[in-house]
C-alpha positions in Angstrom: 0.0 0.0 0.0 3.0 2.4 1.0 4.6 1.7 -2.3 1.3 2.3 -4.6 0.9 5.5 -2.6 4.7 7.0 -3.2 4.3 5.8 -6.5 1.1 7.8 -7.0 2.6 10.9 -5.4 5.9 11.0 -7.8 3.7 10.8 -10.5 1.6 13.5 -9.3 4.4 15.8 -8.3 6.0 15.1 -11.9 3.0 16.3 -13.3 2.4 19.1 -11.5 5.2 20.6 -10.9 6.3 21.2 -14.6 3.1 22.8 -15.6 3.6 24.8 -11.9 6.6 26.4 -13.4 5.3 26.7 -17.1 2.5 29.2 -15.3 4.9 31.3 -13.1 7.1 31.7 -16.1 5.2 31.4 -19.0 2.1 33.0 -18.3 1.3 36.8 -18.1 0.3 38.2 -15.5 -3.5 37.8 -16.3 -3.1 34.3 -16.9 -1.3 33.5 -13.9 -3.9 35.0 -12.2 -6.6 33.5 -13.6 -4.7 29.8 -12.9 -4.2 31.1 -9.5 -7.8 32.3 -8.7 -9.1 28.3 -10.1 -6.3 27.2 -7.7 -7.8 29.3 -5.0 -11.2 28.4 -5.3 -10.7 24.6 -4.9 -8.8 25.4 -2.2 -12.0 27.5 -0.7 -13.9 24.5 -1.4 -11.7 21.8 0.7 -11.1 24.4 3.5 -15.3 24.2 3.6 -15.2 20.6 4.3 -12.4 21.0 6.9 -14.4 23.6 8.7 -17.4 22.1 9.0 -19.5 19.0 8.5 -23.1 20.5 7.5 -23.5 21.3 3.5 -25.7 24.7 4.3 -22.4 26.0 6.2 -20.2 24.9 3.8 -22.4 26.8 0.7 -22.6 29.9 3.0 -18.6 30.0 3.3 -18.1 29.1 -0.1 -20.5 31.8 -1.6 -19.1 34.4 1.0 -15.9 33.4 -0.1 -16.2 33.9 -3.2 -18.0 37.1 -2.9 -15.1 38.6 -0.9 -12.6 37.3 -3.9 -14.2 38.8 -6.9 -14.2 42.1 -4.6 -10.3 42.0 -3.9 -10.3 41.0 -7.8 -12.3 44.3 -9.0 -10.0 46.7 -6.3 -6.4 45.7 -6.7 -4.7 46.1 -9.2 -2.9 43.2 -10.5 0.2 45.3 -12.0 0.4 47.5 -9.5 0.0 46.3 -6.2 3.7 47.5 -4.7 1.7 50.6 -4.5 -1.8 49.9 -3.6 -2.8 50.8 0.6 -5.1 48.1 0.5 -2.7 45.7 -0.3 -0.2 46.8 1.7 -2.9 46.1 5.1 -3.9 42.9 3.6 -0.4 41.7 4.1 0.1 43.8 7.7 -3.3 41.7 8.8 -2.0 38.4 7.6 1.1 38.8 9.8 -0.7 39.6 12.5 -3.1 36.5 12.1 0.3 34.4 11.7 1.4 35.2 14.8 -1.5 35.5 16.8 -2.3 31.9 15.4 0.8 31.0 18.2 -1.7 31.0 20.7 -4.2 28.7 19.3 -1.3 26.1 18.3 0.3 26.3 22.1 -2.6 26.1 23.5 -5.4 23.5 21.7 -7.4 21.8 22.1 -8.2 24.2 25.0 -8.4 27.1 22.1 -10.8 24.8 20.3 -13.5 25.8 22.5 -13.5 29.4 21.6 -13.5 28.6 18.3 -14.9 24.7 17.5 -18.8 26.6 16.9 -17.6 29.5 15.5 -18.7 29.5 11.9 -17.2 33.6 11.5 -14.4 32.7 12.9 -13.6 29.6 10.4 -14.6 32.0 8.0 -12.1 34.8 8.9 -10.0 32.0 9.2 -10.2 30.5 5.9 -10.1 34.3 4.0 -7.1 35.4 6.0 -5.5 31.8 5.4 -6.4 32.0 1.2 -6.9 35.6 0.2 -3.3 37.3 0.6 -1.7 33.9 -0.5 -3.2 34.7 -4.0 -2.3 38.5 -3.9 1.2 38.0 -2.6 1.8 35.3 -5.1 0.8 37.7 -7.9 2.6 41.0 -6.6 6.0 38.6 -6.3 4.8 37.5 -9.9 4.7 41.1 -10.8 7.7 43.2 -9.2 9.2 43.8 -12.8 6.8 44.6 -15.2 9.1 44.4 -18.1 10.6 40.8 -17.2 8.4 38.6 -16.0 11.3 36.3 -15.2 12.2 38.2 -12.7 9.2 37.8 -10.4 8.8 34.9 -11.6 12.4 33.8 -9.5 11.0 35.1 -6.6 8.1 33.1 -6.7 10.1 30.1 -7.3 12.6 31.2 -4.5 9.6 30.9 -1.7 8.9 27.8 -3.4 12.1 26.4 -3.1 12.3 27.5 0.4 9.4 25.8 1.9 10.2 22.8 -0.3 13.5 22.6 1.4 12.4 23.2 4.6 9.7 20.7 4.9 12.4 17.7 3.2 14.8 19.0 5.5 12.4 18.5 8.7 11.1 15.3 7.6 14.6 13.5 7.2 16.0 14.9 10.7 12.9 14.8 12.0 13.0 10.8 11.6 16.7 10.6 11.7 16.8 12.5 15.1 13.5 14.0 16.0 12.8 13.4 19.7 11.0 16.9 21.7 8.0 17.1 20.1 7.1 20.7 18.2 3.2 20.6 18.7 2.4 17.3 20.4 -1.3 18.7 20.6 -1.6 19.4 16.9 0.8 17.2 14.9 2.5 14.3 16.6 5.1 14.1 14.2 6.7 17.2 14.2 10.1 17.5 16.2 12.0 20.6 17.1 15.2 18.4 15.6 12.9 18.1 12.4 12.6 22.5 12.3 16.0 22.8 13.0 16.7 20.2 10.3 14.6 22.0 7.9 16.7 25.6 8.5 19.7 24.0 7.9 18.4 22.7 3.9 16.3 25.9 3.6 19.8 27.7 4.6 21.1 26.0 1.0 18.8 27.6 -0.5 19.0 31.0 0.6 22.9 30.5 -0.2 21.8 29.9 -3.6 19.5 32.9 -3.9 22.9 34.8 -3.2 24.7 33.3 -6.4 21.6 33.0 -9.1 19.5 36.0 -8.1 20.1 40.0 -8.7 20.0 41.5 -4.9 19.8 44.8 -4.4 23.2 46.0 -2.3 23.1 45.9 1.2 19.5 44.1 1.3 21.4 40.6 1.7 20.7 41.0 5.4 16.9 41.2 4.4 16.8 38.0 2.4 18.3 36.3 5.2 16.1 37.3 7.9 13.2 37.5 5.8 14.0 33.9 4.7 14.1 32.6 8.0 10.6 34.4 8.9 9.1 32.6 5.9 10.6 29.0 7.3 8.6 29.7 10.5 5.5 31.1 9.1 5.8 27.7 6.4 5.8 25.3 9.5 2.6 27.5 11.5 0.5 27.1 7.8 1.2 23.8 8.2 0.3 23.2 11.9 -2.8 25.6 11.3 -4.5 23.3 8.6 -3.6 20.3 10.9 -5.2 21.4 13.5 -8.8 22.3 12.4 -8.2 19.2 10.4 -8.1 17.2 13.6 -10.6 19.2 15.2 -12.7 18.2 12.2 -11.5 14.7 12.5 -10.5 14.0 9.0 -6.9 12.8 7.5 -6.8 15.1 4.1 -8.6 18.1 2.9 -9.8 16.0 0.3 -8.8 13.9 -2.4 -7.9 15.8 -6.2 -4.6 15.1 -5.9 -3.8 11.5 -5.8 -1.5 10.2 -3.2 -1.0 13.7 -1.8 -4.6 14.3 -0.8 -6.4 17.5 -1.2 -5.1 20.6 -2.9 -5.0 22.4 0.6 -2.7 19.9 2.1 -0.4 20.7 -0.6 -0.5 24.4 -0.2 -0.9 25.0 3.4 2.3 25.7 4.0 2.4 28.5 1.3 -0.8 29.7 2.8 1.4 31.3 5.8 5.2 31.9 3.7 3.8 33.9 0.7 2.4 36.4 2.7 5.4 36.7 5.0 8.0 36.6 2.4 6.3 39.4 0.4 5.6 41.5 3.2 9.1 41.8 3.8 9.6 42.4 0.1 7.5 45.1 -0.4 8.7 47.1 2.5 12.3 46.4 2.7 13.7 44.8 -0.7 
């Protein structure tokens, strides 16, 4: 069963990942967008299920949702957003929601009770969690107008970074992993396994320095702002598991074979995106 199931996820990852890249590179910047947006809608429909187990909730959050994502669509400006005010708080209150999320992690399933009933709250939850995912993606996407390639690095760079980090956790997570991370939340996760995943995310960053074009004097930035986006990659990740186990359900759901649901795939970006761009767009 193990072996049918890695099989299915190489074959997954082989084909997604190539037409990933064809859409970050290849794509202008409406097109990307419009991939993105299909992207975050199945998304919105998984983190429906997660949330709750009634199909009248799960319409109302959907239709909310999407109500709230063709508004963000018709204000912001795709090719512009480095100078948009609206954008700019977007990112501000998805920091905040990152870090505030700290609490519920440290301290569920005691948090759960504030929250377990709470349809709003799952549904501030699931906008803060999708929304500025999509828009930093697209403002990385769009930071040189005239070369596409450009933004399109960065976006890859994040990727890469999370990526690394996660292989990195899960090989000295099971080579030494011992002191649990979140006990609570997700078992499996090790505070050897994070420090593991710094040290390949590290390479990365290394790399960054050799095949990317940055700025003098903002080295320090990537570096810290790197290591920022490594944290906030392992708290997506934790945040999806645990209204997943509040929910008491494995996967998000099941498009992607051997890997689950589409959220499981991107939770981790969920938090990263947003952190990485915020400390783009106001100190690269």
């Amino acid at each position: 069963m193990r072996i049918i199931l890695l099989k299915q996820r190489i074959i997954t990852a082989l084909i997604l990942a190539p037409l990933a890249l064809a859409a970050i590179f290849m794509l202008p910047l409406f097109g990307l967008a419009v991939v993105f947006a299909l992207v975050l809608v199945l998304a919105a429909r998984e983190w429906a299920r997660v949330v709750s187990d009634q199909g009248s909730k799960r319409l109302s959050f959907f239709v909310v949702f999407s109500l709230v994502f063709g508004f963000s669509l018709w204000q912001l400006p795709l090719d512009s957003l480095a100078h948009s005010i609206w954008f700019s708080a977007m990112l501000g209150l998805a920091v905040a929601a990152w870090l505030s999320s700290l609490y519920l992690l440290s301290s569920y399933p005691h948090s759960a009770t504030f929250w377990h009933n709470s349809s709003i709250f799952k549904l501030l939850v699931g906008l803060v969690v999708l929304l500025p995912f999509f828009w930093s993606l697209v403002f990385l996407r769009s930071v040189d107008p005239n070369n596409p390639a450009v933004g399109g690095a960065w976006v890859l760079y994040v990727l890469l970074l999370v990526w690394a980090a996660d292989t990195g956790a899960y090989f000295a997570g099971k080579r030494f992993g011992k002191r649990k991370l979140a006990k609570n939340v997700s078992p499996k996760k090790t505070i050897e396994g994070l420090l593991g995943g710094f040290a390949v995310a590290a390479l990365v960053t290394l790399g960054a320095f050799i095949f990317l074009d940055i700025p003098q004097g903002k080295e320090w930035v990537l570096v810290i702002a790197s290591g920022f986006t490594v944290l906030a990659s392992v708290v997506g990740d934790l945040v999806e598991s645990m209204f997943k186990r509040q929910a008491g359900i494995k996967d998000s759901g099941s498009l992607l074979p051997g890997h689950g649901g589409l959220l499981d795939r991107i939770d981790s970006m969920t938090a990263a995106m947003p952190v990485f761009a915020f400390f783009f767009l106001h100190w690269m």
